[in-house]
C-alpha positions as CSV (number, residue, x, y, z in Angstrom):
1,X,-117.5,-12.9,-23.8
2,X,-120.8,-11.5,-24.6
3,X,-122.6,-13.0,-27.4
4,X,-125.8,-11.3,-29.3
5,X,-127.5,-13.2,-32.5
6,X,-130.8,-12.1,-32.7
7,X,-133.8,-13.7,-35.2
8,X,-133.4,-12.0,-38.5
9,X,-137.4,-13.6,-38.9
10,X,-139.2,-12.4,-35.9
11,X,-136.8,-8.7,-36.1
12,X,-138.4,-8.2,-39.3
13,X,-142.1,-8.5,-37.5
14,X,-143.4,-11.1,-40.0
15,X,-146.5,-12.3,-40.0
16,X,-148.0,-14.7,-41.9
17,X,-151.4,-13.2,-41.7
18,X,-150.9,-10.1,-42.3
19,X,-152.7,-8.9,-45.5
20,X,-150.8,-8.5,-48.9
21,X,-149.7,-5.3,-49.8
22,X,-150.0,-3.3,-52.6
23,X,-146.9,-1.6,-54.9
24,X,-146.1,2.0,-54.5
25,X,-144.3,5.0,-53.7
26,X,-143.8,6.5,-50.6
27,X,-144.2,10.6,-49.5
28,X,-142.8,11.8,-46.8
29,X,-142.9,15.4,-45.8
30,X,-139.3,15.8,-44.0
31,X,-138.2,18.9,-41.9
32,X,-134.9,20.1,-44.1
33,X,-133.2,19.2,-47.2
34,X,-129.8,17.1,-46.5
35,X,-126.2,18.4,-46.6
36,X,-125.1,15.9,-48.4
37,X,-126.3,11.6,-49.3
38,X,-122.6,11.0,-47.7
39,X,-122.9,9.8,-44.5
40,X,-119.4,11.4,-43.4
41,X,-120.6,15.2,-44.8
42,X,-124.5,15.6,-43.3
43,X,-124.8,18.3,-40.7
44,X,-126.7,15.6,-38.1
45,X,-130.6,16.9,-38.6
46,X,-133.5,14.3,-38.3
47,X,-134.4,14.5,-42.1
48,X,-131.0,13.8,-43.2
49,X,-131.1,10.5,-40.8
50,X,-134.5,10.1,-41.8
51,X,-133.0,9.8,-45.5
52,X,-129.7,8.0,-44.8
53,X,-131.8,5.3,-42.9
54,X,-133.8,4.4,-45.8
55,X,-130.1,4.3,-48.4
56,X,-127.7,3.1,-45.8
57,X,-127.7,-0.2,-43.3
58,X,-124.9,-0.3,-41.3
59,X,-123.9,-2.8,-38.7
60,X,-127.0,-2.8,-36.7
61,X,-131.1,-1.6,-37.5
62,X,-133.9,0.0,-35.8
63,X,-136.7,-2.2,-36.1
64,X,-140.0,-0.6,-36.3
65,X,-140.4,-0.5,-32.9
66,X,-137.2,1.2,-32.3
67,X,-135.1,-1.7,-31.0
68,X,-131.7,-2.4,-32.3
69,X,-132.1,-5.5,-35.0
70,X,-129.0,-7.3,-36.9
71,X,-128.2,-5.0,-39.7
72,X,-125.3,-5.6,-42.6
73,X,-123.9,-8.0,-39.1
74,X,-126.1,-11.5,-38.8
75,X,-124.6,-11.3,-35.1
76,X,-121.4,-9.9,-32.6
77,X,-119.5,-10.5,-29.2
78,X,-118.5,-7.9,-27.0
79,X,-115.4,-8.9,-25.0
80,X,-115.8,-8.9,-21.4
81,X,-113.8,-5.9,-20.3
82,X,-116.1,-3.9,-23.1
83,X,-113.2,-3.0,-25.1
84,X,-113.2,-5.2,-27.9
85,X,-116.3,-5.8,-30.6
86,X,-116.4,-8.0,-33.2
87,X,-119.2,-8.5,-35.9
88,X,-120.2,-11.4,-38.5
89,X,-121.3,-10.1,-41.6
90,X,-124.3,-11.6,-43.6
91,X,-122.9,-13.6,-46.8
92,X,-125.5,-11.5,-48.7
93,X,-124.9,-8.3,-48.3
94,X,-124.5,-6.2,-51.4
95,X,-124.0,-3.0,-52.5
96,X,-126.9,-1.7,-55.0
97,X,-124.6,-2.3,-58.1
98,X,-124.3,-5.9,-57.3
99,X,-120.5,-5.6,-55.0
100,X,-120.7,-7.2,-51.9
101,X,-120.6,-5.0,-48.6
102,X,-117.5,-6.1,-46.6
103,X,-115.7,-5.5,-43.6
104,X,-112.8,-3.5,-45.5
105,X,-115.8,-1.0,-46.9
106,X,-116.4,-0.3,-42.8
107,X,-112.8,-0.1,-41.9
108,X,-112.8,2.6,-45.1
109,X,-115.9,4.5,-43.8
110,X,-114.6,4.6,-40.4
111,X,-111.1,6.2,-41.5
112,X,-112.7,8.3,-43.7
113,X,-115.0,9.7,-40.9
114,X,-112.2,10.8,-38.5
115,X,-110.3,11.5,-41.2
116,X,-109.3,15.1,-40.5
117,X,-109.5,16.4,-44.0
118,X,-113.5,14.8,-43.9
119,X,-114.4,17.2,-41.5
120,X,-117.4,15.4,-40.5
121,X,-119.6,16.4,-37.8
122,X,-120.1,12.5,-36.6
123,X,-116.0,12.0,-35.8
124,X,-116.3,12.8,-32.6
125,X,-118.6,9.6,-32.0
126,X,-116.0,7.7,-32.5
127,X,-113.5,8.9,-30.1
128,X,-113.9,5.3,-28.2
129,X,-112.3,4.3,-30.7
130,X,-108.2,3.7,-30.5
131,X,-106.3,6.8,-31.8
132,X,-109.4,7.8,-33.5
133,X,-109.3,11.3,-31.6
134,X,-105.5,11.9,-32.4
135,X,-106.5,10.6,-35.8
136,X,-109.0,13.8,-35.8
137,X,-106.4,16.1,-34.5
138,X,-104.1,15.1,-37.5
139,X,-101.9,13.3,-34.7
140,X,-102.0,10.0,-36.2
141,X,-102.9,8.5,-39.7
142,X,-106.2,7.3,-40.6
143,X,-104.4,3.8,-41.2
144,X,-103.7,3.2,-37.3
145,X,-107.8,3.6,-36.2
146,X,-108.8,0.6,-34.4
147,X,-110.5,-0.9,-37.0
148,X,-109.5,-4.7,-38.9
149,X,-111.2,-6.9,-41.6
150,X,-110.7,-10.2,-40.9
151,X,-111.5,-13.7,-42.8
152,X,-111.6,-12.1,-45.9
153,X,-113.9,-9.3,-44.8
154,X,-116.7,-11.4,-43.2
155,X,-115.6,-10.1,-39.7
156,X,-115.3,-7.0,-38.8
157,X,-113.0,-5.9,-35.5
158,X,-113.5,-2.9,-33.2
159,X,-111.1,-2.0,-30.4
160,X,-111.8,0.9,-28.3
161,X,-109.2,2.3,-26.0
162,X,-111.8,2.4,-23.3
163,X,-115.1,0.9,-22.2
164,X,-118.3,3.0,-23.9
165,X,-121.0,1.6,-22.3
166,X,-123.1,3.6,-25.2
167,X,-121.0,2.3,-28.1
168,X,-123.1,0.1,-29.6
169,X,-126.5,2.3,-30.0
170,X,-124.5,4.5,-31.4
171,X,-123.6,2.6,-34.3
172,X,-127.5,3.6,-35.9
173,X,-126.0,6.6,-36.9
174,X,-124.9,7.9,-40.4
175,X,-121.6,7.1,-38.8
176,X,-121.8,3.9,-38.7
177,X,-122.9,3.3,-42.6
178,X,-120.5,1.8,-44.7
179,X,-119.3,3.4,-48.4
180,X,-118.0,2.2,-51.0
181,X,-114.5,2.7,-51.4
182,X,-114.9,1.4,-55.5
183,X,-117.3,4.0,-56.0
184,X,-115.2,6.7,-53.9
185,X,-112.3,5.9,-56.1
186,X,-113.8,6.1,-59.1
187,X,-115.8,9.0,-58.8
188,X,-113.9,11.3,-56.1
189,X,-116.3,13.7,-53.9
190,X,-119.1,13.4,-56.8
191,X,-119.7,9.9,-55.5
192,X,-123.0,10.8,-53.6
193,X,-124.6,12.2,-56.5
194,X,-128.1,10.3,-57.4
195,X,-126.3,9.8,-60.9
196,X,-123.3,8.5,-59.2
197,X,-124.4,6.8,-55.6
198,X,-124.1,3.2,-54.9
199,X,-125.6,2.1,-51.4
200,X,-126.5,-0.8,-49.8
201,X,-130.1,0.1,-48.0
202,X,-133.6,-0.7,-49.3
203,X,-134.1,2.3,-51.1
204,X,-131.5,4.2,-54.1
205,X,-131.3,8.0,-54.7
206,X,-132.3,8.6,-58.3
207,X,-133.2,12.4,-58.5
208,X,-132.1,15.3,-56.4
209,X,-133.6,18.8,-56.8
210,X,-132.3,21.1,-54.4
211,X,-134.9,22.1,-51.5
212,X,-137.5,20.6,-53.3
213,X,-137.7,16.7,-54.1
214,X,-135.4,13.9,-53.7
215,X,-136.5,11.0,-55.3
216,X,-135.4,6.9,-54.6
217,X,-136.7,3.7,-55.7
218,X,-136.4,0.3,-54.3
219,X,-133.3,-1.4,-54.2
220,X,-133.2,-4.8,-55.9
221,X,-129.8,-5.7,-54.6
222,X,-130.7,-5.2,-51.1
223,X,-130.5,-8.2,-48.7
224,X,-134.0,-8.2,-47.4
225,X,-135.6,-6.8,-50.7
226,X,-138.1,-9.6,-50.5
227,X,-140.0,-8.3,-47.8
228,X,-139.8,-4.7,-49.3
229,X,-143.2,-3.8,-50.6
230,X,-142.6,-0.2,-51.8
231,X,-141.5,0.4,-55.0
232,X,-139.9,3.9,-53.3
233,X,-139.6,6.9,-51.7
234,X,-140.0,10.3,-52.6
235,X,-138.6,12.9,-49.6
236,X,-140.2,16.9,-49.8
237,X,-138.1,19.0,-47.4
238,X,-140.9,21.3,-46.2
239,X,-140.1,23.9,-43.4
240,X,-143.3,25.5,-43.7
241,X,-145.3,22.5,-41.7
242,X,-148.7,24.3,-42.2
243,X,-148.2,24.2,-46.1
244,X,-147.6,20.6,-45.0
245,X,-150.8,19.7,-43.2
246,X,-152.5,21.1,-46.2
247,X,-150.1,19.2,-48.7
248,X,-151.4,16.0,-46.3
249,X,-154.8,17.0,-46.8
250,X,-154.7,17.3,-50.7
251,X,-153.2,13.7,-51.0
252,X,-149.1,15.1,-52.0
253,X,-147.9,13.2,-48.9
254,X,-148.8,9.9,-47.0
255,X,-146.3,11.4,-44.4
256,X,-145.4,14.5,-42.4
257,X,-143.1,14.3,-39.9
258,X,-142.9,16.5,-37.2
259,X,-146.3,19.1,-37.3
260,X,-146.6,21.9,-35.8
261,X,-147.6,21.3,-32.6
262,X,-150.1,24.3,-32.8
263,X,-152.2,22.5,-35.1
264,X,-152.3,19.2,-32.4
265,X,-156.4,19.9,-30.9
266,X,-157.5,20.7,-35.2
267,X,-155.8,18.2,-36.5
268,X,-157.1,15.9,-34.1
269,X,-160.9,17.5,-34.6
270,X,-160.4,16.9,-38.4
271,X,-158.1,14.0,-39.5
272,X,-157.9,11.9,-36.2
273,X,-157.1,9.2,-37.7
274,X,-153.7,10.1,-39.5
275,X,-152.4,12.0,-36.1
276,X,-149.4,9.6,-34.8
277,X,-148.6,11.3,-31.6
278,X,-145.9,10.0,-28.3
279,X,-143.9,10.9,-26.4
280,X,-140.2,11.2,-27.8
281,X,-136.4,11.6,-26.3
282,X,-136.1,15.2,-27.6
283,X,-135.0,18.7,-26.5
284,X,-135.9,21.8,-27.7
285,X,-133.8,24.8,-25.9
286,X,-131.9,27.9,-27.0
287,X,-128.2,27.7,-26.9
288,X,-126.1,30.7,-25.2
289,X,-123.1,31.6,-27.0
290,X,-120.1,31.5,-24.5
291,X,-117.5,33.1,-26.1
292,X,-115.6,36.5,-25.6
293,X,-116.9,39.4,-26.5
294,X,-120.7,37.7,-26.6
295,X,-123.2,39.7,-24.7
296,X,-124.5,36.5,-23.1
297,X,-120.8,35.3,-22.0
298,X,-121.7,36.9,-18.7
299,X,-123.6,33.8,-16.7
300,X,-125.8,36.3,-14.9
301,X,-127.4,37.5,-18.1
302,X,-127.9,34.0,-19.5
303,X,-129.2,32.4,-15.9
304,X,-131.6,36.4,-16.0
305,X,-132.8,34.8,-19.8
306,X,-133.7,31.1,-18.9
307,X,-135.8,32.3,-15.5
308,X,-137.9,34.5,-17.5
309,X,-139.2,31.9,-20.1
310,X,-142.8,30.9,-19.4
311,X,-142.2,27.6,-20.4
312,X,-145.9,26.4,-19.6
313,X,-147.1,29.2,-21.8
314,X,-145.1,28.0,-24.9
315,X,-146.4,24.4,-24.4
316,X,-149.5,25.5,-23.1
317,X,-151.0,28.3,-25.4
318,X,-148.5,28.5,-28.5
319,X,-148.1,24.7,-29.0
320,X,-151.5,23.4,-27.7
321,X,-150.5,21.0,-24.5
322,X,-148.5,18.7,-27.5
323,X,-145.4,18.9,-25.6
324,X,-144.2,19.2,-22.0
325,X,-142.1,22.2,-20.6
326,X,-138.6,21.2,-19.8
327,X,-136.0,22.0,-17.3
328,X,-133.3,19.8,-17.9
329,X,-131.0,18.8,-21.2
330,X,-132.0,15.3,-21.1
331,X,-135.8,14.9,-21.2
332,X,-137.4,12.9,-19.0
333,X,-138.3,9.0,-20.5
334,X,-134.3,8.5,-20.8
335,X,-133.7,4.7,-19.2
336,X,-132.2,4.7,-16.2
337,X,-131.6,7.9,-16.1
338,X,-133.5,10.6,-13.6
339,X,-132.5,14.2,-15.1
340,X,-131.8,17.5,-13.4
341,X,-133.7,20.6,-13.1
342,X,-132.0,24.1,-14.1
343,X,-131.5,25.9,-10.6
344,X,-134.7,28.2,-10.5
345,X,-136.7,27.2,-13.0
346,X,-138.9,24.8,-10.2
347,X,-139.7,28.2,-9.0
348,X,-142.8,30.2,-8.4
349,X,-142.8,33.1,-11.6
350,X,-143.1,35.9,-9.1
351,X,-139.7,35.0,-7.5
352,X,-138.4,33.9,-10.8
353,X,-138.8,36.9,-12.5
354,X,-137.3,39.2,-9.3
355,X,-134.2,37.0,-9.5
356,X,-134.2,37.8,-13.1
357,X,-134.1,42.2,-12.2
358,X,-131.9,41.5,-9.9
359,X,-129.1,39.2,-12.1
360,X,-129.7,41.8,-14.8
361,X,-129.0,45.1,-12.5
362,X,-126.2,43.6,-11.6
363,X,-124.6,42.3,-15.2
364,X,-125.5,46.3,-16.1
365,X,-128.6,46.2,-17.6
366,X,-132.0,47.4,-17.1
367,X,-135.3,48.9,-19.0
368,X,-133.4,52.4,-19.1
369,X,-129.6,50.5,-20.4
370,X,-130.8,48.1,-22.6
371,X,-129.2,44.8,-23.8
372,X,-129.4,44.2,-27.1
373,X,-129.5,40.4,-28.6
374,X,-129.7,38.8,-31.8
375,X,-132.1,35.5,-31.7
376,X,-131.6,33.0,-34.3
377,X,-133.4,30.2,-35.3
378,X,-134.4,28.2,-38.4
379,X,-137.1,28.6,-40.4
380,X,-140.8,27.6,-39.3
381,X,-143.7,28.8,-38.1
382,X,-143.5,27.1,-34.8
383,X,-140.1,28.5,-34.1
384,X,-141.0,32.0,-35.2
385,X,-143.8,31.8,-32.6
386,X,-142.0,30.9,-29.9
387,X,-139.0,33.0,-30.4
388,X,-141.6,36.0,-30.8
389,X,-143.1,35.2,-27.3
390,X,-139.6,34.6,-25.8
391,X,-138.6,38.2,-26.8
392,X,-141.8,39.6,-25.2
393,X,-141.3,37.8,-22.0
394,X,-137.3,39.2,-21.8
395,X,-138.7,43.0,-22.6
396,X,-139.1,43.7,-19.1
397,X,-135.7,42.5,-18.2
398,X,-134.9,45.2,-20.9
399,X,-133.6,43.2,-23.4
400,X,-134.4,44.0,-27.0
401,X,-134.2,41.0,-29.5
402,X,-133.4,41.4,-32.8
403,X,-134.7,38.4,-34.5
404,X,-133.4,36.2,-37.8
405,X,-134.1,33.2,-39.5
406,X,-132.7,31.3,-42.1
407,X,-132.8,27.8,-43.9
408,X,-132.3,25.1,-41.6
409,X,-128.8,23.6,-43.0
410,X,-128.0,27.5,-43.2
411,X,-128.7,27.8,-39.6
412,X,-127.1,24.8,-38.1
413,X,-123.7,25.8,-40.3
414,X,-123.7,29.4,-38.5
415,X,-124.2,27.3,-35.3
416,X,-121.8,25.0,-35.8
417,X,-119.7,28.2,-36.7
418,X,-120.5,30.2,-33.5
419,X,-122.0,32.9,-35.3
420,X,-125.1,33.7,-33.3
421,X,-125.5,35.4,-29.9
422,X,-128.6,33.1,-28.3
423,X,-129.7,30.8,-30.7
424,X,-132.8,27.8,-31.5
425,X,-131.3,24.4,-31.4
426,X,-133.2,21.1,-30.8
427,X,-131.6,17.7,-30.0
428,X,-133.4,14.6,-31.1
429,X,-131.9,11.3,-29.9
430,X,-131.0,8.4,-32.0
431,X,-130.8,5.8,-29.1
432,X,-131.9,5.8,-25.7
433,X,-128.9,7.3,-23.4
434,X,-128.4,10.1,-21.3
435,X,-124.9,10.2,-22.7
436,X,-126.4,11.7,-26.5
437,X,-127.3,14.4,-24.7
438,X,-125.1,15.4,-22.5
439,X,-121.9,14.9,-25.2
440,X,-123.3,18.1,-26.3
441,X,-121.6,20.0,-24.0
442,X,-118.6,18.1,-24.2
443,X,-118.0,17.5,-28.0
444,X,-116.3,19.3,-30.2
445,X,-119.0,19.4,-33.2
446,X,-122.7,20.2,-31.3
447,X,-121.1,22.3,-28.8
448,X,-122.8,24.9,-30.2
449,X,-121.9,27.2,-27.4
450,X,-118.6,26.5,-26.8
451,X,-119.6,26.0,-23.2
452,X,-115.5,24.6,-21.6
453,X,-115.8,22.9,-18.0
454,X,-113.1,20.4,-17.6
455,X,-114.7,18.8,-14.9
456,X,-117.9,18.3,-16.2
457,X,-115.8,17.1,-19.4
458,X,-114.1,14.7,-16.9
459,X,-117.2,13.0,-15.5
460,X,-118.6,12.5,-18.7
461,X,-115.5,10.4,-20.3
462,X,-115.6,8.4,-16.7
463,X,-118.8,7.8,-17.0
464,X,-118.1,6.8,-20.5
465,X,-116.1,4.5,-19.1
466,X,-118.2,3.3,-16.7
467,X,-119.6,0.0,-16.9
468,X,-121.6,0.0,-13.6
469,X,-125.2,1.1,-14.8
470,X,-125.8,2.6,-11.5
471,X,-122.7,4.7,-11.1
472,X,-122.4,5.5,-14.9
473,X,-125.7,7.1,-13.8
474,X,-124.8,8.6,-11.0
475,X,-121.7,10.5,-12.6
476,X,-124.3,11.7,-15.1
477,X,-126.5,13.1,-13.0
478,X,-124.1,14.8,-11.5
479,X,-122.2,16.7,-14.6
480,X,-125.7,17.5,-15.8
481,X,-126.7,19.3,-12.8
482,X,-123.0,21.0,-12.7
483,X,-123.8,22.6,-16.2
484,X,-126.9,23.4,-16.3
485,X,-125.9,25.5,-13.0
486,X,-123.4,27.1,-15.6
487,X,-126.6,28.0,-17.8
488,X,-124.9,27.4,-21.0
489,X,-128.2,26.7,-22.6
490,X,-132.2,27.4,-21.8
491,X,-134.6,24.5,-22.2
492,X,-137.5,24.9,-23.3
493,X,-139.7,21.7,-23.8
494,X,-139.7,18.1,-24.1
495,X,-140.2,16.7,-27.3
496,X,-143.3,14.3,-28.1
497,X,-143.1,12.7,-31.9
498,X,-145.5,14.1,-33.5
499,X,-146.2,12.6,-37.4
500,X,-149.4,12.6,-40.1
501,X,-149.6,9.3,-41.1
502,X,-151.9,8.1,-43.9
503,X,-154.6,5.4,-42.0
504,X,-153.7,3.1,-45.4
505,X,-150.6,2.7,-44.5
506,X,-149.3,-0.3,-41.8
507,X,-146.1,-1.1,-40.1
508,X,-145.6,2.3,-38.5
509,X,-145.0,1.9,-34.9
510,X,-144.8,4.7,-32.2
511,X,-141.4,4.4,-30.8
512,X,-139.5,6.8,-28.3
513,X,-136.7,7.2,-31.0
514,X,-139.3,8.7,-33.5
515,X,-137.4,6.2,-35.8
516,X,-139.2,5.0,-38.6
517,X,-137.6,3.2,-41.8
518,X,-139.4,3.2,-44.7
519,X,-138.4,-0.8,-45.5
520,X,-141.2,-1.4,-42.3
521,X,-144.0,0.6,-44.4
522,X,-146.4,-1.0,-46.8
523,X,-149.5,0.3,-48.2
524,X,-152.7,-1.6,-47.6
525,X,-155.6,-2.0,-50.6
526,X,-158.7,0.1,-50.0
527,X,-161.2,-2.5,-48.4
């Protein structure tokens, strides 16, 4: 039996010397505007994790430095053949009308999420779980999911059918959040209204305008309220990130996440200062859509498409050396992990590009019998950029690229659809695995492609399975190479974090996850 209690104290980065802070709200400058406040309904973008973070704690944290903390658990065991968890819950955890937070309000969040009739785009995440797939599928009832409260919901009790080596990170996620049943009941699918939301994070919605402000303000009942110095946070969904920078500049925010990385040489000229920049476990590609009838179902065209992107040109020229080109799914910076290159793309361009002619002549295409595509991608000007200089460099394979953007919930619902023909998608990881990224191609939800290959599908559940660090690896490895051979999908570059933070502000921390909770942040007095 594996046993993990860690300092609550030194997790929370106390120090007794630190300087007092000073009462305010926050303003963050977030990518998108959420789905949804419930945790089983948000489409999986950063900004709607960004939000959740700050009005849901579930079993485990992220610290500031991105390392997993006790969260609504003070501690937990893992049994020895990995199958079975089991998690103490803090006597004070409440739920921001003054219930307490126990184990029956996970064992109701979990149903809930595989619940078929949820539909939620995190259910697949807890497949580990016992019959929580078939439970999906609308094989089993919610009622037989692997879950228990025990001694009178102080301990909570996870069986999974099989060793997930990855399990426990993943419990960071919006999936992971409990909800209150009371509140559910009382209130139906209204419950995650601000006028209607109970939650049990630092910070409580209060006001929601659509696409334009959602406001919160501390949460009294919360367990480590104490140490909370902000009085709130107010989130701006802003897709245009230039209108950002300048909203930055005039005061409006005291964060923007994610800037263009464009601006990364001015910004650093004029406001050095406030640029946070790292490197980050993030993938930026464009998604081929696989199914029949799609012009890019034919693996010749797609492999043509993905050899002709000047990848150092995008990071290069368009988005100023801030990020790295890619040619795998899984960036580079994963731990333990060493990830594959797309056959080709380690290429000279010369010999690229004639591979390209060639795939194309031979899938039927050419300057004189066009192909024509429809390009996707959500609004931005960063991915309007890019997607402009992609459809220049596939002209000469005589492609013509019809492009359209929409909102970004808009977008990620058409791709979660499979309306789109090649298509902008971006993967940002919430804890450090190989296996977040490559469950894309797997999973039901963020397979935006529907790319099927039951044997890559085969290595990654043994690998799930796998509790050998080096063969888990291995088996990895290997499926990533085997699809990526299948070019379902074109990378395009490596991700680094890239955030405007105000220089008055402490208790921000670079981390790889580009996770930052709001309950670390305080705001310093002018000296």
């Amino acid at each position: 039996m594996k046993k993990v209690t860690l300092s609550l104290l030194g997790a929370a980065g106390l120090s007794l010397g630190a300087p007092l802070a000073i009462a305010a709200t926050l303003n963050v400058g977030i990518s998108g505007d959420p789905a949804s406040l419930d945790p089983a309904r948000v489409t999986g973008g950063v900004w709607e994790e960004d939000v959740l973070r700050d009005i849901f704690e579930g079993l485990i944290a992220i610290d500031a430095q991105g390392q997993i903390i006790p969260g609504v658990a003070k501690s937990w065991e893992v049994s020895d053949d990995g199958r079975t968890y089991t998690f103490h819950l803090r006597e004070d955890a409440r739920w921001s009308d003054g219930e307490s937070v126990t184990a029956d309000d996970f064992v109701y969040a979990l149903r809930y999420q595989v619940n078929p009739t949820t539909a939620s785009n995190y259910a697949h995440r807890l497949y580990p779980v016992v019959n929580a797939q078939k439970i999906n599928a609308g094989e089993a009832k919610p009622e037989t999911l692997g879950v228990e409260s025990r001694d009178d919901g102080k301990t909570l009790v996870i069986q999974l059918s099989e060793p997930a080596a990855y399990f426990l990170k993943t419990l960071v996620l919006p999936f992971g959040y409990p909800i209150p049943e009371h509140v559910v009941a009382d209130k139906g699918e209204k419950w995650s209204r601000p006028e209607n939301i109970v939650v049990n994070g630092a910070f409580k919605p209060v006001r929601w305008i659509s696409n334009t402000e959602l406001d919160t303000v501390k949460n009294d009942e919360f367990h480590d309220a104490d140490e909370v110095t902000l009085d709130g946070v107010n989130y701006y969904p802003i897709e245009d990130k230039n209108a950002g920078i300048s909203r930055f500049q005039a005061g409006e925010l005291d964060i923007l996440r994610d800037f263009p990385a464009a601006r990364y040489q001015w910004l650093e000229q004029q406001i050095p200062d406030a640029v946070k920049i790292t490197p980050s476990l993030g993938s930026y590609y464009y998604v081929f859509n696989l199914r029949d009838g799609s012009p890019v179902a034919d693996k010749r065209v797609r492999e043509a498409l993905s050899l002709a992107i000047r990848r150092d040109v995008i990071s290069e020229k368009l988005l100023d050396g801030a990020v790295t080109p890619a040619t795998s799914l899984v960036p580079p910076g994963v731990s333990h992990y060493t990830p594959a290159s797309q056959p080709g793309l380690d290429d000279d361009m010369d010999t690229r590009m004639s591979r390209a002619h060639e795939l194309m002549k031979a899938a039927g295409f050419s300057p004189d019998k066009p192909l024509d595509l429809t390009l996707r991608y959500n609004s931005g000007d960063e991915h309007q950029r890019i997607a402009v200089a992609v459809a220049a460099m596939w002209k000469p394979l005589g492609v013509n690229v019809e492009m359209r953007n929409s909102e970004a919930n808009v977008h990620y619902s058409d791709l979660m659809q499979g309306d789109f023909q090649v298509a902008r998608a971006a993967w940002i990881s919430s804890y450090d695995d190989a296996q977040n990224f490559l469950q894309l191609l797997s999973a039901a939800t963020n397979n935006y492609g529907d790319y099927q290959n039951p044997e890559y599908s085969q290595l990654i559940m043994q690998s799930d399975r796998e509790l050998d660090a080096d063969k888990r690896r291995d088996m990895m490895q290997r499926a990533e190479a085997m699809a990526l051979a299948d070019y379902p999908l074109a990378p395009i570059y490596t991700y680094a974090a890239r955030n405007l933070v105000k220089p008055s502000l402490s208790g921000w921390d670079n981390n790889a996850l580009d996770m930052h909770a709001s309950r670390w942040i305080s705001v310093q007095p002018s000296q």
